[in-house]
C-alpha beads as a LAMMPS data file, in Angstrom:
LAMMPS data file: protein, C-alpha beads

442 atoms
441 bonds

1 atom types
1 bond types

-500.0 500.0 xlo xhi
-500.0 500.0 ylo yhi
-500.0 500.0 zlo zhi

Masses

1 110.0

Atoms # bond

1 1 1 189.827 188.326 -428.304
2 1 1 193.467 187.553 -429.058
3 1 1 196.690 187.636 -431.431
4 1 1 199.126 185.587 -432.979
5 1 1 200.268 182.201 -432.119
6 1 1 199.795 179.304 -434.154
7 1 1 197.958 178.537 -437.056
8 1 1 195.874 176.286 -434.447
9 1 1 194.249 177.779 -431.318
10 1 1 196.751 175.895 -428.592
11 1 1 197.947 173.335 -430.682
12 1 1 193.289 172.481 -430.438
13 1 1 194.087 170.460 -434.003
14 1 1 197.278 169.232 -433.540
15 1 1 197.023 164.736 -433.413
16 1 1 200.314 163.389 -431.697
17 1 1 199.529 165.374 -428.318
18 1 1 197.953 163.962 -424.927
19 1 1 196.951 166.046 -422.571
20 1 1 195.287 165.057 -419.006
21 1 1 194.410 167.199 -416.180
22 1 1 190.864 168.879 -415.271
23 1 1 188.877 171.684 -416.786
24 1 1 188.667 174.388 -414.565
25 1 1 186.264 177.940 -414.633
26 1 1 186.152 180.107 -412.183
27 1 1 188.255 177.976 -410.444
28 1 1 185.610 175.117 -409.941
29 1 1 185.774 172.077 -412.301
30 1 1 182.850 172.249 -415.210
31 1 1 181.530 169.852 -418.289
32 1 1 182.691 171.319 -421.243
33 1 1 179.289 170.611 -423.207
34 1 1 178.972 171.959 -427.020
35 1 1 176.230 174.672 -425.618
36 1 1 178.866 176.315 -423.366
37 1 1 181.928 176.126 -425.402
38 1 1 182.399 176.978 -429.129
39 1 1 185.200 176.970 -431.354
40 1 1 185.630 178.269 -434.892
41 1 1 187.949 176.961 -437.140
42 1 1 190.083 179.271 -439.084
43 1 1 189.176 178.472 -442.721
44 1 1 185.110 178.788 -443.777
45 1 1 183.647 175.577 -444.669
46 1 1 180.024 176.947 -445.854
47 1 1 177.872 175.852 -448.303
48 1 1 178.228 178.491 -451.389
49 1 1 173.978 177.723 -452.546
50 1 1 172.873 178.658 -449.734
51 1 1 171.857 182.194 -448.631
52 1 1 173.159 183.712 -445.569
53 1 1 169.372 183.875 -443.968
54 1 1 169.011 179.835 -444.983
55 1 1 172.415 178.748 -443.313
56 1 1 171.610 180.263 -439.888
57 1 1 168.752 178.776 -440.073
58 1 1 169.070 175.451 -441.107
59 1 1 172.009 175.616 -438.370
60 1 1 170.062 176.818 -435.396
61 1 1 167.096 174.128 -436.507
62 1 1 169.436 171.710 -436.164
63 1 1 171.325 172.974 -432.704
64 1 1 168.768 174.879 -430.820
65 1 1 166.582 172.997 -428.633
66 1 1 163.639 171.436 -430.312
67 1 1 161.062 173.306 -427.850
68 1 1 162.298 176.531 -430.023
69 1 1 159.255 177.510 -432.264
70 1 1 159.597 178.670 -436.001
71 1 1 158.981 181.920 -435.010
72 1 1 161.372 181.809 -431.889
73 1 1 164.073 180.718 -434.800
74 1 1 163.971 183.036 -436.963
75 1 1 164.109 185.820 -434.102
76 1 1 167.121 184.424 -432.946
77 1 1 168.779 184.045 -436.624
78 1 1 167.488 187.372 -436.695
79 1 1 169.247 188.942 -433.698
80 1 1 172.155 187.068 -434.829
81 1 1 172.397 188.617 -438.355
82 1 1 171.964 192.107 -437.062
83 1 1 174.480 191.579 -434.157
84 1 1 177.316 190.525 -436.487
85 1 1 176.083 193.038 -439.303
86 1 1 174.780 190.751 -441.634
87 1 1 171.342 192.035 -442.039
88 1 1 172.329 193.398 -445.468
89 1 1 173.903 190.601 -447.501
90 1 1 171.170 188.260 -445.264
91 1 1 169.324 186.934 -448.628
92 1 1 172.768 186.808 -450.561
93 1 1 174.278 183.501 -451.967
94 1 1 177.251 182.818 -450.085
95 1 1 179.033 181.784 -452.727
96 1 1 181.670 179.879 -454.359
97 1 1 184.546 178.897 -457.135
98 1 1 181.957 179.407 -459.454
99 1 1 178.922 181.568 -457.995
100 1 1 179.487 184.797 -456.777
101 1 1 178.175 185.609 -453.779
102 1 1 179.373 187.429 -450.147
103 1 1 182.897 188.682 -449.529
104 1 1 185.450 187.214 -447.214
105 1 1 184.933 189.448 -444.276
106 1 1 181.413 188.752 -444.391
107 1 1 181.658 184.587 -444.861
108 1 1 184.045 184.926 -441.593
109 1 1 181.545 186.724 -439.401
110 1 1 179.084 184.379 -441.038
111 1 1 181.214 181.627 -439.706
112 1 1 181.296 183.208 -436.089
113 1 1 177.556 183.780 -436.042
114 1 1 176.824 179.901 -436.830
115 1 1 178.559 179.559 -433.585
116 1 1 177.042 182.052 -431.313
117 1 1 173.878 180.925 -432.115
118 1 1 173.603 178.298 -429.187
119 1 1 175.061 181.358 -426.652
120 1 1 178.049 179.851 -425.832
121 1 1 179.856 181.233 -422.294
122 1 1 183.741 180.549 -424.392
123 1 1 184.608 180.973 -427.685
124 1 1 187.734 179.935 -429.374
125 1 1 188.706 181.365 -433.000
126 1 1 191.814 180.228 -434.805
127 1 1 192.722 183.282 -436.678
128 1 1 189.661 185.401 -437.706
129 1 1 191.007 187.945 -439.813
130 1 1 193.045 185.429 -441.623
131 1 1 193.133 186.552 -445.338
132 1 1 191.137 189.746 -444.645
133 1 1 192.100 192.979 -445.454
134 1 1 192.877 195.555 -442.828
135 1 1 189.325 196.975 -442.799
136 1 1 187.123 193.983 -443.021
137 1 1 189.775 192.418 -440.332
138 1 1 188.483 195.256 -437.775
139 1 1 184.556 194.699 -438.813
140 1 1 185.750 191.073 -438.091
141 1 1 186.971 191.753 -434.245
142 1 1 184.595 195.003 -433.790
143 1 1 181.676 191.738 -434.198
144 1 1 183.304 190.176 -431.696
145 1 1 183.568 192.809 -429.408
146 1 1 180.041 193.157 -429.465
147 1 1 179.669 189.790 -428.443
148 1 1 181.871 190.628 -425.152
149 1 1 179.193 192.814 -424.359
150 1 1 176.926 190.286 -424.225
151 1 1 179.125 189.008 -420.789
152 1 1 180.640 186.062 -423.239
153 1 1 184.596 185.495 -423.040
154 1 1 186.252 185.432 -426.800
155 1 1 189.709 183.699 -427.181
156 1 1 191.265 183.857 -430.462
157 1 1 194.701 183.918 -432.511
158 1 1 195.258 186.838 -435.115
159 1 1 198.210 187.009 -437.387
160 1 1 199.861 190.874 -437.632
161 1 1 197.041 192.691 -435.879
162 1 1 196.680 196.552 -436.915
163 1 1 197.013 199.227 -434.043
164 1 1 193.440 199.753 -434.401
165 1 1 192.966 196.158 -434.022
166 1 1 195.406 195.594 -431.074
167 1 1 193.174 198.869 -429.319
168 1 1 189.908 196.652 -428.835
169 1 1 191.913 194.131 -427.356
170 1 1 191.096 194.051 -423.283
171 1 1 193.529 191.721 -421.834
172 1 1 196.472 189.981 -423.985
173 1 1 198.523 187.175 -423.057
174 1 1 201.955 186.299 -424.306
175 1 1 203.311 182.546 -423.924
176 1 1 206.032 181.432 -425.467
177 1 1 207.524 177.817 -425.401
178 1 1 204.959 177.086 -422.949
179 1 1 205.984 179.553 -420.716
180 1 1 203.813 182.870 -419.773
181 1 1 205.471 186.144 -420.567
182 1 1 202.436 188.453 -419.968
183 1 1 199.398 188.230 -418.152
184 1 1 197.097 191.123 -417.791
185 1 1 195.766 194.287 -419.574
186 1 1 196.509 194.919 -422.943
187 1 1 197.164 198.593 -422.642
188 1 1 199.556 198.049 -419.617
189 1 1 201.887 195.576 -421.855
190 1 1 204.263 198.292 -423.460
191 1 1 205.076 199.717 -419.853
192 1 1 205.642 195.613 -418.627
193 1 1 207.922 195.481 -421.968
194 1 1 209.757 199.248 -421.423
195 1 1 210.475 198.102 -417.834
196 1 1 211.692 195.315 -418.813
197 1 1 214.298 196.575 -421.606
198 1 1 212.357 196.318 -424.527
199 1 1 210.988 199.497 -425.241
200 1 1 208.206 199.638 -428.076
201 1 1 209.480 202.151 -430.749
202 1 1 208.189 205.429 -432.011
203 1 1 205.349 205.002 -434.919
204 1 1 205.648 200.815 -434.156
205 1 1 202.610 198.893 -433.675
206 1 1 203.100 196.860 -430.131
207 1 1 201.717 193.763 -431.398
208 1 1 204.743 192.969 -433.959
209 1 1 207.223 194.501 -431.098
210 1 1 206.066 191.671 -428.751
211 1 1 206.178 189.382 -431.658
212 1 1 209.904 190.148 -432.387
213 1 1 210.563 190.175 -428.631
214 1 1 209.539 186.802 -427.312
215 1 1 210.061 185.066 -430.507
216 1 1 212.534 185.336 -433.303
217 1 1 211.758 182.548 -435.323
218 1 1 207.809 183.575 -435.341
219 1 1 207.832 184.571 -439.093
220 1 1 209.600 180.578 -439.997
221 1 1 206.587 178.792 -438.411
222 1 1 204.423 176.951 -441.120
223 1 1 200.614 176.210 -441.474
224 1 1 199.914 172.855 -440.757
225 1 1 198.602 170.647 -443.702
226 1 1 194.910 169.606 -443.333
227 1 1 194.524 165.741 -445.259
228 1 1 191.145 167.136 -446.969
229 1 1 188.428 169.714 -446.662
230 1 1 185.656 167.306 -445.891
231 1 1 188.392 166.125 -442.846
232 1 1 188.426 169.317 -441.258
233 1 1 184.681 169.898 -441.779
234 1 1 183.695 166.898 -439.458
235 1 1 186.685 167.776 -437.341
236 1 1 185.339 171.293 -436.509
237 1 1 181.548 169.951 -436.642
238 1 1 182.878 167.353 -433.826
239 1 1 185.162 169.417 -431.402
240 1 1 181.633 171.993 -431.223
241 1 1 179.799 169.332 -430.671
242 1 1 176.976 169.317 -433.560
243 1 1 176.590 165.628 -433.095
244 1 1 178.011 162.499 -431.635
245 1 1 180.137 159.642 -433.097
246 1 1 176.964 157.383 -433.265
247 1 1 175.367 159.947 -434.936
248 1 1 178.577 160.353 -436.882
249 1 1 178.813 156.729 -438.069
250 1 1 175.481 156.361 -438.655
251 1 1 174.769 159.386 -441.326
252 1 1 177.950 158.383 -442.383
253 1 1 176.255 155.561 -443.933
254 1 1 172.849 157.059 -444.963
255 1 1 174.993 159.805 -446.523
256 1 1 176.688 156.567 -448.761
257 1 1 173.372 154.557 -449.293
258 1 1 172.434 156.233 -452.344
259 1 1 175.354 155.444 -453.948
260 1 1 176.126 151.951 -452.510
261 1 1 172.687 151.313 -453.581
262 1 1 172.816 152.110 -457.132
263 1 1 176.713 150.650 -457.884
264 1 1 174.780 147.806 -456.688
265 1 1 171.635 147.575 -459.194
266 1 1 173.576 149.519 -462.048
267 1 1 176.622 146.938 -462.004
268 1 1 174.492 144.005 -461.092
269 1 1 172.136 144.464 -464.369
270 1 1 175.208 144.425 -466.094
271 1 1 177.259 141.262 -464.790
272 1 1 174.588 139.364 -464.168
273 1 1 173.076 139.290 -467.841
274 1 1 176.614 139.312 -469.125
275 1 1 177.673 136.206 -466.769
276 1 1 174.627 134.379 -467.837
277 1 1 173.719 133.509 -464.471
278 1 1 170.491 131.564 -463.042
279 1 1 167.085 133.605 -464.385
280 1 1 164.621 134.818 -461.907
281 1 1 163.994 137.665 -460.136
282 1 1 164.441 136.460 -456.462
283 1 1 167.930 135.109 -457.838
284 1 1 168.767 138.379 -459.173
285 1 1 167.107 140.465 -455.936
286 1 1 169.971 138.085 -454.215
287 1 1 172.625 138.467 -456.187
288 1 1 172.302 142.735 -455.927
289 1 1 171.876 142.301 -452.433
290 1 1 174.582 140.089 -451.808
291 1 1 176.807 142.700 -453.852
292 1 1 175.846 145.622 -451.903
293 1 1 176.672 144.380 -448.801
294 1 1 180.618 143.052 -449.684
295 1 1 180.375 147.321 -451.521
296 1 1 179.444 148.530 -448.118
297 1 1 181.616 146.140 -446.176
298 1 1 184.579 147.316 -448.666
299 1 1 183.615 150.924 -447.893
300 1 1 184.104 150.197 -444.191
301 1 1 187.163 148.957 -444.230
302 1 1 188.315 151.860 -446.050
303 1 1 187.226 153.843 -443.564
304 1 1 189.008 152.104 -440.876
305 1 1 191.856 151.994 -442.512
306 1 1 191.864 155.567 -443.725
307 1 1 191.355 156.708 -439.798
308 1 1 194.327 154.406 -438.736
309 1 1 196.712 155.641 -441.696
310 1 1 197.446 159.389 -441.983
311 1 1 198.630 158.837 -445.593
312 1 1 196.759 159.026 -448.678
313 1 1 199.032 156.378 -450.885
314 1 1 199.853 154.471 -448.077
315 1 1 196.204 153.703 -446.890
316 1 1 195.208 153.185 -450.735
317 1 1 197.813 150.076 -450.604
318 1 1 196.740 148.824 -447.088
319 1 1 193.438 148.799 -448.082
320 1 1 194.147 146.751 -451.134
321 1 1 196.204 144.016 -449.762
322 1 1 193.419 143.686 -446.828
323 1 1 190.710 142.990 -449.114
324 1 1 193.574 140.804 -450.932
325 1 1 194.021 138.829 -448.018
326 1 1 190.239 138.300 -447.217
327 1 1 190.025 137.218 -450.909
328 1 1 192.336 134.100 -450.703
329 1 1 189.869 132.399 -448.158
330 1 1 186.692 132.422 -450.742
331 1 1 188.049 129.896 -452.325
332 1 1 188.032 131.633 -456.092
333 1 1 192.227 130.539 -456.436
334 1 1 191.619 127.286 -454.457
335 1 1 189.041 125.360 -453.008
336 1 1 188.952 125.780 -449.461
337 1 1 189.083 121.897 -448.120
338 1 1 193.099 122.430 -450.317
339 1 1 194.090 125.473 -447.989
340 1 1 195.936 124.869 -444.925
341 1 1 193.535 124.328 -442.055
342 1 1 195.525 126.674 -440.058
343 1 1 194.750 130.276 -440.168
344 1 1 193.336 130.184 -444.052
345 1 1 190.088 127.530 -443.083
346 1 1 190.154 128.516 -439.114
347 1 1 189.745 131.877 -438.510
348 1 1 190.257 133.449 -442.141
349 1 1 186.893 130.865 -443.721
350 1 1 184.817 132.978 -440.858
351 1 1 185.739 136.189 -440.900
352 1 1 186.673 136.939 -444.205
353 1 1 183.645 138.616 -446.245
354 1 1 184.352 137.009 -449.578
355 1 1 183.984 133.791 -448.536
356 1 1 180.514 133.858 -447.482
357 1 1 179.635 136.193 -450.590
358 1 1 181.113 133.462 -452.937
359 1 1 179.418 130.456 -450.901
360 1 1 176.079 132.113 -450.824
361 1 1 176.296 133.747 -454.855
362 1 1 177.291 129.959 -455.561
363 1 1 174.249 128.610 -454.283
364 1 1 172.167 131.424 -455.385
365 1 1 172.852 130.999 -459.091
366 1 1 173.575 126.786 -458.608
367 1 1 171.348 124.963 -456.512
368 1 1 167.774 124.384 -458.707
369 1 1 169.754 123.620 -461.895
370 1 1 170.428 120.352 -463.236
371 1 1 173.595 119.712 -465.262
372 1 1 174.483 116.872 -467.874
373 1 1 176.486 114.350 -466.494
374 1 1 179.561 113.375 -467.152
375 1 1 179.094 109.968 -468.693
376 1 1 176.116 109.966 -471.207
377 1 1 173.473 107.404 -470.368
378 1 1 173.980 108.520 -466.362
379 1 1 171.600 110.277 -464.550
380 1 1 171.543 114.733 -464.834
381 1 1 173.341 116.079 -462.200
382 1 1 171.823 118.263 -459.464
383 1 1 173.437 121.524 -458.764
384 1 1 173.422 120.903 -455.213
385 1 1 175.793 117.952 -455.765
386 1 1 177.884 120.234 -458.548
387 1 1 178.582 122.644 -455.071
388 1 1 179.786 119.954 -452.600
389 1 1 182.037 117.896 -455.460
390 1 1 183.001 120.439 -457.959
391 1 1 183.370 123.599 -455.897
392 1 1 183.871 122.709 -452.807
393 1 1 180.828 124.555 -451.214
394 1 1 179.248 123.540 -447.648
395 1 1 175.368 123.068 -448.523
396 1 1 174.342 121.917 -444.808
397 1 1 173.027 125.774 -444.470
398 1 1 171.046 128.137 -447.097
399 1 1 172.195 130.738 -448.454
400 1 1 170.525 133.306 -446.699
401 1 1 172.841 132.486 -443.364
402 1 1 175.447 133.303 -446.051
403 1 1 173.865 136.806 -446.564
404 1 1 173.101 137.284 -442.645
405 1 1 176.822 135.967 -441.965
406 1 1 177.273 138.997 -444.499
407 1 1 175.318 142.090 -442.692
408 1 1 176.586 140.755 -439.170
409 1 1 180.190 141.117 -440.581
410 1 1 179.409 144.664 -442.534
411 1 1 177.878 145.633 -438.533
412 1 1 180.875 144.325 -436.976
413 1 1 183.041 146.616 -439.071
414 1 1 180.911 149.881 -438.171
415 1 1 180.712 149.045 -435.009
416 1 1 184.725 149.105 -434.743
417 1 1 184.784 152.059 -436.908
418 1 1 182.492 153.671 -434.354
419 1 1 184.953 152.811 -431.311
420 1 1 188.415 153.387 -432.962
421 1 1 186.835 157.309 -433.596
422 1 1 185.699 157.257 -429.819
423 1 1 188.973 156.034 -428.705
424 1 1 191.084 158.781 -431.055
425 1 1 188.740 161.269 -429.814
426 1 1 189.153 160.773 -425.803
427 1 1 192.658 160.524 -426.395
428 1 1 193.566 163.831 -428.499
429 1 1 190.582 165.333 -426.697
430 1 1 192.492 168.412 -425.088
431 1 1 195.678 168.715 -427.136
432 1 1 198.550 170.677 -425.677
433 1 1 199.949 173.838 -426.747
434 1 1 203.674 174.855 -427.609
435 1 1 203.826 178.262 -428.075
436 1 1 201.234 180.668 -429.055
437 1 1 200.036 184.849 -428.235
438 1 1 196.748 185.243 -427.069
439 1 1 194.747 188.040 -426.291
440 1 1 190.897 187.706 -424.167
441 1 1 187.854 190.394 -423.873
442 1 1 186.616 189.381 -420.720

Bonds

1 1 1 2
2 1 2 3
3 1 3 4
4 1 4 5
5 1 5 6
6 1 6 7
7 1 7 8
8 1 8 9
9 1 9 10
10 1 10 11
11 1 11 12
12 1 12 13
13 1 13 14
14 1 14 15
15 1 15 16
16 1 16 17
17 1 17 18
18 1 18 19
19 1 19 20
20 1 20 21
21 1 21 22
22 1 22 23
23 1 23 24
24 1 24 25
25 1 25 26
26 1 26 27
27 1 27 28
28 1 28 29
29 1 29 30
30 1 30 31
31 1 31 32
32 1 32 33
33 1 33 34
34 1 34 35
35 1 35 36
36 1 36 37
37 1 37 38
38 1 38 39
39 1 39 40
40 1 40 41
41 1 41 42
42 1 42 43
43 1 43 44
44 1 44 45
45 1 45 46
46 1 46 47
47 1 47 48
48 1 48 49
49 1 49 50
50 1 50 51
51 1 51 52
52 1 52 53
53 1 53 54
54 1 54 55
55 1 55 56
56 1 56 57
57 1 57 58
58 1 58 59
59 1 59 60
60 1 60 61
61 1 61 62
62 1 62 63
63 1 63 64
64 1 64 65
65 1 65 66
66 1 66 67
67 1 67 68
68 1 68 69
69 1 69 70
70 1 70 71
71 1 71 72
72 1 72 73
73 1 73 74
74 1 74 75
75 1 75 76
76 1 76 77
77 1 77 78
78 1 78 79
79 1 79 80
80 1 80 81
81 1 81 82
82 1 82 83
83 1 83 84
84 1 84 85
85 1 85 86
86 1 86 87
87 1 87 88
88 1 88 89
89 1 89 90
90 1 90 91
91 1 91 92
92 1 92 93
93 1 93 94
94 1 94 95
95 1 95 96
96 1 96 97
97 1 97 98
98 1 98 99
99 1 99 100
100 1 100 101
101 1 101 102
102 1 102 103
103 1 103 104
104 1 104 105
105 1 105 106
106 1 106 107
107 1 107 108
108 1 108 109
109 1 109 110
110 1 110 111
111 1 111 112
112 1 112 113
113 1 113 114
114 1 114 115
115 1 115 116
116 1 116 117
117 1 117 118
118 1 118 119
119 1 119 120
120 1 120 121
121 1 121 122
122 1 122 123
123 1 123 124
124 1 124 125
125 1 125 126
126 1 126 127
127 1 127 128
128 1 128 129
129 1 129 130
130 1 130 131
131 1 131 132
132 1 132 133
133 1 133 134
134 1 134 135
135 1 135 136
136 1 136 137
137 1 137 138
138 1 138 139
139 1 139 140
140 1 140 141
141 1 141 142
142 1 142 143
143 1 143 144
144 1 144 145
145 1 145 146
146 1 146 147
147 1 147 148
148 1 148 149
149 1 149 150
150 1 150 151
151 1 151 152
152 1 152 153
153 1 153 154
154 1 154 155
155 1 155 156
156 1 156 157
157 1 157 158
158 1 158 159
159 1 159 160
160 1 160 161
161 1 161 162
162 1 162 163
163 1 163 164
164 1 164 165
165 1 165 166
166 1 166 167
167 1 167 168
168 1 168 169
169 1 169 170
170 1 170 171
171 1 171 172
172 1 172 173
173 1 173 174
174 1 174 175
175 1 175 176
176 1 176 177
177 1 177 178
178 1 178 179
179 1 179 180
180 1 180 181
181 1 181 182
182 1 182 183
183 1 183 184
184 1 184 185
185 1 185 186
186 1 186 187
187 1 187 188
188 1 188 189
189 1 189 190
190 1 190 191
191 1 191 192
192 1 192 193
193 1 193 194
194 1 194 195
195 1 195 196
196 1 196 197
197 1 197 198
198 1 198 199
199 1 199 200
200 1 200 201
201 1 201 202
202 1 202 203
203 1 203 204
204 1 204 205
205 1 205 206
206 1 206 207
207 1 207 208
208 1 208 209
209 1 209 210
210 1 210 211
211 1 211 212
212 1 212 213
213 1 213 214
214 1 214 215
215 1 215 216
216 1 216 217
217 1 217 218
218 1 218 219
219 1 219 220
220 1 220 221
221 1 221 222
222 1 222 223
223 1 223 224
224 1 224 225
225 1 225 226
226 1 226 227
227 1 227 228
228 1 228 229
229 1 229 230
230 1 230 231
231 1 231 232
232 1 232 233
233 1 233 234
234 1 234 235
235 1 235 236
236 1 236 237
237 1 237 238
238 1 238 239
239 1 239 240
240 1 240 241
241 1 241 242
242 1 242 243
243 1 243 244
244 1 244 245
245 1 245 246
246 1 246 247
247 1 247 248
248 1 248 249
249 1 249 250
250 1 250 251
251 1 251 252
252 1 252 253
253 1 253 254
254 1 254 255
255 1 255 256
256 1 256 257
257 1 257 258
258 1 258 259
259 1 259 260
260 1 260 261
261 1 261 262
262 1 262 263
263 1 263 264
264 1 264 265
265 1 265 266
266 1 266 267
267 1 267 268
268 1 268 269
269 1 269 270
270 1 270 271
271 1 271 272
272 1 272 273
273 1 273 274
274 1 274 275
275 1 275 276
276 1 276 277
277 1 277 278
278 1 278 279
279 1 279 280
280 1 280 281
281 1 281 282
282 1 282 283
283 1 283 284
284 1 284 285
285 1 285 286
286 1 286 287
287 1 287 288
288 1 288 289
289 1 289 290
290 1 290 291
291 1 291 292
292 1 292 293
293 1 293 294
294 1 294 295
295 1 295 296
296 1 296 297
297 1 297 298
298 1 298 299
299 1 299 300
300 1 300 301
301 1 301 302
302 1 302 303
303 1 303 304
304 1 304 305
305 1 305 306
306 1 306 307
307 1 307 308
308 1 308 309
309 1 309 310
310 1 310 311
311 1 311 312
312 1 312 313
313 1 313 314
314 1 314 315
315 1 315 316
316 1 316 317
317 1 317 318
318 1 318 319
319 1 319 320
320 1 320 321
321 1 321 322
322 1 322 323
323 1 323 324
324 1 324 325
325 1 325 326
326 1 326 327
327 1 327 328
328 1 328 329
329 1 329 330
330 1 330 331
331 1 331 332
332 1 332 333
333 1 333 334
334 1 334 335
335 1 335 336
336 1 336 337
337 1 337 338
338 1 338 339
339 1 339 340
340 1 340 341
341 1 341 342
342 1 342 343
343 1 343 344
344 1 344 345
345 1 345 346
346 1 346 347
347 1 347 348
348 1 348 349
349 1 349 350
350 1 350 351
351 1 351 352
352 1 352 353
353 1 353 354
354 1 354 355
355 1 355 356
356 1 356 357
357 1 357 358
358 1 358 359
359 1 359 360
360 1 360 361
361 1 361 362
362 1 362 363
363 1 363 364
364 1 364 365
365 1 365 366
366 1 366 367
367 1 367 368
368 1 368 369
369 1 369 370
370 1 370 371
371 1 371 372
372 1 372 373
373 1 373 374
374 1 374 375
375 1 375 376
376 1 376 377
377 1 377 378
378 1 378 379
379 1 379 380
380 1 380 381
381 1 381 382
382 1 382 383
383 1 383 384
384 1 384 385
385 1 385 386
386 1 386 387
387 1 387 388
388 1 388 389
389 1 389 390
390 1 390 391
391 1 391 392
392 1 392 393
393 1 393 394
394 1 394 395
395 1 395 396
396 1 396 397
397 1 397 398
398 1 398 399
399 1 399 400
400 1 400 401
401 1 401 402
402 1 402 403
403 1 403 404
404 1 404 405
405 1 405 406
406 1 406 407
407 1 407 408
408 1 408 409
409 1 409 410
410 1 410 411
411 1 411 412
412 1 412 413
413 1 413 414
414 1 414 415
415 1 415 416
416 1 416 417
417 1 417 418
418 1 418 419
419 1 419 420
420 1 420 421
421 1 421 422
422 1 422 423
423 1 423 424
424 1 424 425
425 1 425 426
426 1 426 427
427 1 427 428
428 1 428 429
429 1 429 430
430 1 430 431
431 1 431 432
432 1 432 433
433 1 433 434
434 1 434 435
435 1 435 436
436 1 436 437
437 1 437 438
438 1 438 439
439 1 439 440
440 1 440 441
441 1 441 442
């Protein structure tokens, strides 16, 4: 187990540090899969409908191999409840703002048994007993004692331990500035500190006398600021390893169908009976197809933008002069042929998404229609001929390459969403640490 440092475990969350070097236990150099290391985050990020029972188990469905039986999963979310001494609020809501449901002490060993389910050989906790009180803080670290037991190795940060707390501690290590002060058994660190002129006090608990010794400014040091809750929710799911960043980017998406998918049909009933546009109902099938993929295409560049930008405001007004930009190419402000051939017709014609929405939505609602000419007496004019003179639309291709030109661009953009979260991830993949305490039951 372990005491104060940081409000992260080894700077684990920090995102401006690089670290290289290898992985090393036991002295020999091991993969660090999700089944062997674990890491709990310091805040509980739990659903509040769900029942204690429910959440283990949907969890260990999910995470345990899939030759596990039903049966074989519930013993282990069994076993799991009664290890961390759960097995009486087990069928209780967890809870939240507005549902009442298990207490704090309980939602953090609820949190540390979501991670033990896969038997992991390390675990890392950023402050357990964070918020608890004195006696649910001791359940807390008494749970994860038990867990010791089990031959696991438990490596955590605790703010202000109590003497009772700071007794089930095994070994404790002390680093400060990135040096090592102490090393070895926790009971043998007031003799280290007495030897070495800083004798604990009478009726003073040792942890805040080793505190105050190796670090002045301790109490000045500052929680860092998460951007949201759902950001720290896929953070923690990642760095344990519930799923990949295919798998990321990909539910990502199935997560935002539903919506995408209805702002489609529920804003194209409205414009396109408002507008007045061609009837029929392959037209309109078109037209609410054509308009969810420049919504979904939008929503991706969002996303890119919002991983590239750590600032709310900031990424709000990046995102809106990108789209801006993209716009000026479909030719709404001026025909296309009038823009300068550089950069606006050759790339910006190509890859901007607008332009091929606007090109195929033009043919869509044009092309079949016959207009009155100009002159009376003269022939009606055909819609195709309306496109190439009036608007300054390419007809040589149909409007469904318009729509594929479409999904291949909407791919293009998840597919660099997908590698701009691999690269971040391999590069703040072991973060480094300042300063921190910890403390190990080995």
């Amino acid at each position: 187990m372990s005491f104060p440092a940081r409000t992260d475990l080894c700077w684990r969350l920090s995102p401006n540090v690089i670290m290289t070097g290898n992985v090393l236990l036991n002295g020999k150099q091991r993969s660090i899969g999700c089944r062997k290391i674990s890491y709990v985050t310091q805040q509980d990020f739990l659903l509040g409908t769900l029942s204690v029972r429910e959440t283990l188990t949907y969890s260990a469905k999910l995470r345990l191999p899939t030759t596990f039986t039903k049966n074989e999963i519930n013993a282990v979310v069994q076993n799991t409840m009664m290890k961390m001494g759960l097995q009486d609020c087990a069928d209780k809501k967890i809870g939240n703002w507005h549902l009442r449901g298990i207490s704090g002490g309980e939602k953090r060993r609820l949190s540390i048994s979501l991670e033990i389910l896969t038997q992991p050989h390390v675990m890392f906790l950023d402050e357990p007993t964070s918020g608890l009180d004195s006696a649910s803080a001791f359940f807390v670290i008494e749970a994860l004692r038990n867990i010791v037991l089990d031959e696991r190795i438990v490596i955590c940060s605790i703010h202000q331990p109590s003497s009772f707390v700071f007794d089930l501690f095994d070994d404790l290590c002390l680093l400060s500035s990135g040096e090592t002060i102490y090393f070895g058994e926790a009971k043998a660190a007031i003799k280290f500190f007495s030897q070495a002129g800083f004798p604990c006090p009478t009726r003073r608990n040792p942890s805040d006398h080793f505190l105050r010794c190796i670090n002045s400014d301790f109490d000045k040091i500052a929680a860092n600021r998460l951007r949201s809750q759902k950001d720290f929710v896929v953070y923690y799911e990642r760095c344990n390893g519930h799923y990949g960043e295919g798998v990321f980017v990909l539910a990502n998406f199935l997560s935002s169908l539903p919506f995408l998918v209805i702002i489609s049909l529920s804003s194209g009933i409205i414009i396109y009976y408002m507008v007045k546009f061609h009837l029929g109902f392959s037209i309109y099938c078109y037209f609410c197809i054509n308009l969810f993929c420049c919504v979904a295409i939008m929503e991706s560049i969002t996303m890119i933008v919002a991983l590239l930008v750590p600032n709310f405001l900031m990424g709000i007004g990046i995102t809106a002069a990108v789209i801006m930009l993209l716009t000026i190419a479909a030719g709404l402000y001026r025909q296309l042929a009038y823009l300068p051939k550089f950069f606006w017709q050759y790339p910006m014609s190509y890859i901007s998404f607008t332009a091929w929405a606007v090109q195929g939505q033009y043919k869509n609602d044009v092309i079949g229609l016959e207009f009155e000419p100009w002159v009376p007496g003269q022939p009606k004019l055909k819609g195709k001929r309306i496109l190439e003179t009036d608007l300054g639309v390419n007809s040589n291709h149909s409007k469904w390459w318009d729509l594929a030109a479409l999904f291949f661009i909407f791919l293009c953009h998840r597919v660099v969403f997908f590698m701009l979260i691999v690269a971040r991830y391999e590069i703040h993949k072991y973060p480094a640490a300042p300063y921190s305490v910890l403390c190990m039951v080995s």
